[in-house]
MARKOL-447403 format. One line per field, with one value per residue (C-alpha): residue number from 0; x, y, z. Coordinates in steps of 0.2 Angstrom, whole numbers, plus 5000, padded with zeros to 4 digits. Each point is the difference from the previous one (the first is absolute). Layout:
<sites>
k: NUM/...
u: X/...
v: Y/...
w: Z/...
</sites>
This chain:
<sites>
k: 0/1/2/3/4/5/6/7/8/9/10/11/12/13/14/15/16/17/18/19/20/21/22/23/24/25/26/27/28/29/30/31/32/33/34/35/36/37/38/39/40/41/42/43/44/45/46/47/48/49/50/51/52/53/54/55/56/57/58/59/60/61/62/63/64/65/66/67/68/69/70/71/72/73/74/75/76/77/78/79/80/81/82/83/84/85/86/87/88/89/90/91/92/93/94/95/96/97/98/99/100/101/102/103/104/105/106/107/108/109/110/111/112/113/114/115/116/117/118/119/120/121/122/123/124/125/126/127/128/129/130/131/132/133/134/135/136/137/138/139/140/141/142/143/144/145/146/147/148/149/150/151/152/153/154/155/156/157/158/159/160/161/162/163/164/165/166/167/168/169/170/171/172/173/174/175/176/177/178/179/180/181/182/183/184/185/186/187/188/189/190/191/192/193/194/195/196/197/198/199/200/201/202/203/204/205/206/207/208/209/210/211/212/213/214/215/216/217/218/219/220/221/222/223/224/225/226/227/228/229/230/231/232/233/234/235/236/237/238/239/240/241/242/243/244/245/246/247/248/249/250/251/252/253/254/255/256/257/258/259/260/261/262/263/264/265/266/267/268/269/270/271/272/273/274/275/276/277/278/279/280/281/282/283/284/285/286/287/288/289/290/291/292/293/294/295/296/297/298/299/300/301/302/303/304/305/306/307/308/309/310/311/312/313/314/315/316/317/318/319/320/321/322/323/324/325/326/327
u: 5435/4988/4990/4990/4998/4985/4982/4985/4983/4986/4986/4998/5019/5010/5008/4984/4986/5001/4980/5003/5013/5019/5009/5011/5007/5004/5000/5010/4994/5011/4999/5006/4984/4999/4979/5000/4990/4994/5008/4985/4988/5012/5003/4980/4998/5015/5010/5016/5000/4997/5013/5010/4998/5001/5019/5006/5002/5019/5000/5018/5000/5016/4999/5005/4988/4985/4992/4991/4990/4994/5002/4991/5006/4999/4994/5009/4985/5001/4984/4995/4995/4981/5000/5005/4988/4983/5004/5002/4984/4991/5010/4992/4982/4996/4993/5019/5003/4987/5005/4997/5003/4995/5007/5009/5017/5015/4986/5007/5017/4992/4989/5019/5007/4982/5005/5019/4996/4986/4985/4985/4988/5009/5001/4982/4997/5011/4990/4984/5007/5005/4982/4992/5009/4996/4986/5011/5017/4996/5016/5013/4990/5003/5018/5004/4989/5008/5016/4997/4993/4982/4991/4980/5007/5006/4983/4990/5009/5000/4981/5002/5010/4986/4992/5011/5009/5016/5014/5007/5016/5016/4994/5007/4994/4998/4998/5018/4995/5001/5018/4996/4996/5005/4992/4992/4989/4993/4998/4990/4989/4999/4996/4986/4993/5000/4991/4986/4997/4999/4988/4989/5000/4992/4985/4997/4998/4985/4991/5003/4993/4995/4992/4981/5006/5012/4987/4985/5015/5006/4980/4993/4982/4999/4995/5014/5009/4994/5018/4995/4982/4994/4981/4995/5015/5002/5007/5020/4998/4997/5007/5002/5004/5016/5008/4995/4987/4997/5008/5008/4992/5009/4993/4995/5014/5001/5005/5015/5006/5000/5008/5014/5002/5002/5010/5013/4999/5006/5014/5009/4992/4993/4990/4981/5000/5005/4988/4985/5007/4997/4983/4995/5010/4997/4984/4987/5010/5000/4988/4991/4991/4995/4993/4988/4988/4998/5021/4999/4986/5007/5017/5008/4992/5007/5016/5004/4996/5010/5015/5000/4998/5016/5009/4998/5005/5016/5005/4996/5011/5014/4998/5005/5013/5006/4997/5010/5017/5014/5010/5012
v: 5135/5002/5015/5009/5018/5000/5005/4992/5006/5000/4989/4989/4992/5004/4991/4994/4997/4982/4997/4987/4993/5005/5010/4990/5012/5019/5012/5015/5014/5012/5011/4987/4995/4984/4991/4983/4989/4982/4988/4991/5015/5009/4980/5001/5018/4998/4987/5011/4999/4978/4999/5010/4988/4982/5005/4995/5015/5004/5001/5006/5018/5000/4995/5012/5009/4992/5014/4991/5011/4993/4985/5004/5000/5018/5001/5018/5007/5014/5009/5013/4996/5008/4988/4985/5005/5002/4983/4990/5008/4993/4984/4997/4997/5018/4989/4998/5019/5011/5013/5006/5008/5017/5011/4997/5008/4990/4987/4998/4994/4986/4995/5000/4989/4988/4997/4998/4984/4994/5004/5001/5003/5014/5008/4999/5009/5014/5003/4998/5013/5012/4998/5005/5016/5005/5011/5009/5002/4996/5013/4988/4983/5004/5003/4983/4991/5007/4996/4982/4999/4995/5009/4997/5006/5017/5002/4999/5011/5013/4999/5006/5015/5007/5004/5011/5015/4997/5006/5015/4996/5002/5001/4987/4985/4997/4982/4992/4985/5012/4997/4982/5004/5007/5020/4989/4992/5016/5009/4986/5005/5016/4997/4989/5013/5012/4988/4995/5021/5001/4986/5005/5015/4995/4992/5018/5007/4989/5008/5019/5002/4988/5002/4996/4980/4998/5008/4984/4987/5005/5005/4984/5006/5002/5006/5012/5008/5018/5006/4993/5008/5017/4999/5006/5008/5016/5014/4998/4981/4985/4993/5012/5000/5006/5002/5009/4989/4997/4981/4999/4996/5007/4994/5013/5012/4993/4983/5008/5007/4983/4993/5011/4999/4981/5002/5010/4987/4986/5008/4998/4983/4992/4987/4993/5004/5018/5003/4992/5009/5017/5000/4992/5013/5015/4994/5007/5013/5010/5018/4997/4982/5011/5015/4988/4989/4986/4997/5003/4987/4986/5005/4991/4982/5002/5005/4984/4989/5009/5002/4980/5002/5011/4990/4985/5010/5005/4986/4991/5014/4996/4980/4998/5015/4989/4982/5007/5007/4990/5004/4989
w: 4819/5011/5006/5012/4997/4990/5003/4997/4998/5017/4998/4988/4995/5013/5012/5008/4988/5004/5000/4986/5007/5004/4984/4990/4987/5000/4984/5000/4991/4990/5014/5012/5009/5005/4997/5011/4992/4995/4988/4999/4996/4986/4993/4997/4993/4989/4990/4999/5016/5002/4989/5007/5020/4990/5002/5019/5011/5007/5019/5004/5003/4994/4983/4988/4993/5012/5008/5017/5012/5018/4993/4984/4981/4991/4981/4994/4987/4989/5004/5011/5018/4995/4985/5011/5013/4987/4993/5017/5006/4983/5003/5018/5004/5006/5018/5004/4998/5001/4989/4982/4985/5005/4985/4982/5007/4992/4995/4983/5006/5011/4983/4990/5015/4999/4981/5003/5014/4991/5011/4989/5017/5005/4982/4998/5020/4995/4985/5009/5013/4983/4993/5017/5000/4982/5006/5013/4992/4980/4995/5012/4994/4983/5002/5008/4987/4986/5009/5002/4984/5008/4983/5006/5018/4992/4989/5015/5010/4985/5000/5017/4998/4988/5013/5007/4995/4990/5004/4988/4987/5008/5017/5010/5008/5023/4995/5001/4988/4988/4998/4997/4981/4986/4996/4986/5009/5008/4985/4994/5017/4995/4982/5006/5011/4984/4988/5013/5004/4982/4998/5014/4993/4984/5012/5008/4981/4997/5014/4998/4981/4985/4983/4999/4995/5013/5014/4992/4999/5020/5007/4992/5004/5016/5013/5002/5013/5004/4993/4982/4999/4995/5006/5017/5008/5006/4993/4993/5003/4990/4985/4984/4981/4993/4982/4987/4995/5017/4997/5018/5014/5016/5020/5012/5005/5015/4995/4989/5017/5007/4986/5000/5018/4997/4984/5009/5014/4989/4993/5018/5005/4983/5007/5001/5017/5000/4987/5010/5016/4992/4994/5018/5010/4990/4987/5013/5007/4982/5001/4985/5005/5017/4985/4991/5008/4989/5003/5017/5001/4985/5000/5015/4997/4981/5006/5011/4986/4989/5011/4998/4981/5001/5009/4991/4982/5007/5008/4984/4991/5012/4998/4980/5004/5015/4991/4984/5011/5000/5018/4998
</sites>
């Protein structure tokens, strides 16, 4: 039977959107909202959908199971009306509409409907849309990729949350794409966070104290940042023997300061660019490079290159921890 009570969206697909010509087909959402749209435009995108018109269309509204409105057949779908509605606006030129994908809210079920009616275009948009909001949601990104099984999607977005601070066992999640995937998957988050704190870690050790051999095999032979020397710095300052048979050598007090500073950082956000970010904001705020002249003079050109040379050791660290996890 025919019907007339239900809704359609404003804009684009309603009643009106007839810049390309009159609508020739409706889809009904789940949620009974009716998208008036063209035959010929869903034929091109999709060859579910040209199968589905090489059958003649019935024109009596009264014929059972025919649902016609204004004149127009009706396609009941399964998805949601926010599904149908992010895949009919990757189906049209965006000249016809003028309107975009602004957020990645229910994107994944439009990327399951994209696969179900064979519409590779719009498969790849949606995951162009989830790889531009990696930076801005990484925790929600990685969610959706593991749930639609899109493996490179989820590493990338796991890289990401390194960079900010994890949330604590047991505590729950804001992000309702959470509930799209098994509490495996975000352990496995959690487990990676661990192992790359740990192994950024082990980069901060090689810069608070090493025996005489490791001090030549890291220094090379110079020149050497203030921190490493033990020659013209003021009082308290300057790099120092240690060890009973003075075998270790240690950098100026300072610079241990600064590396536990960054050492704690990285336990919360484990990446490169926290690392770097600490010495930058903090390296030439520390008292002792102000005490000595010669840090106060050397110290902040050193400390710019070796934030770089910080970052890229972590980041290197979390890259074989990242290339060697399995997330799906």
């Amino acid at each position: 039977m025919a019907t007339f009570m239900n809704a359609s969206p404003p804009g684009p697909f309603s009643p009106d959107f007839t810049i390309c010509g009159a609508p020739d087909l409706i889809l009904r959402s789940s949620n009974s909202i009716d998208f008036y749209t063209h035959k010929a435009v869903l034929a091109l995108v999709s060859p579910v959908f040209r199968d589905m018109f090489e059958f003649p269309a019935p024109t009596d509204t009264l014929v059972e199971g025919v649902d016609i409105r204004n004149g127009i057949p009706v396609v009941q779908l399964s998805e949601t009306s926010g599904a149908i509605r992010q895949l009919l606006l990757l189906c049209y030129p965006p000249a016809l509409h003028n309107e975009q994908i602004k957020d990645i809210d229910g994107l994944y079920l439009a990327h399951a409907a994209a696969d179900k009616y064979q519409m590779p275009a719009a498969r790849a948009a949606i995951e162009y849309a989830f790889t531009n909001a990696v930076k801005k949601e990484p925790y929600r990104v990685y969610a959706i990729a593991c749930h639609l099984r899109l493996e490179s999607l989820a590493k990338e977005a796991a890289w990401e949350t390194l960079k900010d601070v994890y949330r604590p066992k047991g505590q729950k999640y804001k992000h309702p794409e959470f509930e799209l995937i098994p509490a495996g998957r975000i352990m496995d988050l959690h487990t990676f966070h661990q192992e790359c704190g740990e192994k950024a870690g082990a980069v901060m050790s090689n810069y608070q104290s090493l025996d005489n051999f490791e001090a030549q095999e890291l220094l090379g032979d110079g020149p050497y940042p203030p921190w490493w020397t033990d020659e013209d710095h003021d009082d308290q300052c300057g790099a120092y023997h240690t060890g009973p048979d003075d075998d270790y050598y240690s950098p100026a007090p300072w610079f241990v300061d600064l590396m536990d500073r960054v050492s704690d950082a990285l336990q919360l956000r484990p990446a490169g660019e926290t690392a770097a970010n600490v010495v930058l904001n903090y390296g030439g705020k520390i008292s002792g490079i102000a005490a000595c002249k010669l840090c106060a003079n050397d110290a902040p050109k050193y400390l710019a290159e070796f934030a770089e040379t910080l970052r890229k050791e972590v980041d290197l660290k979390n890259k074989l921890e990242l290339n060697t996890w399995k997330v799906l």
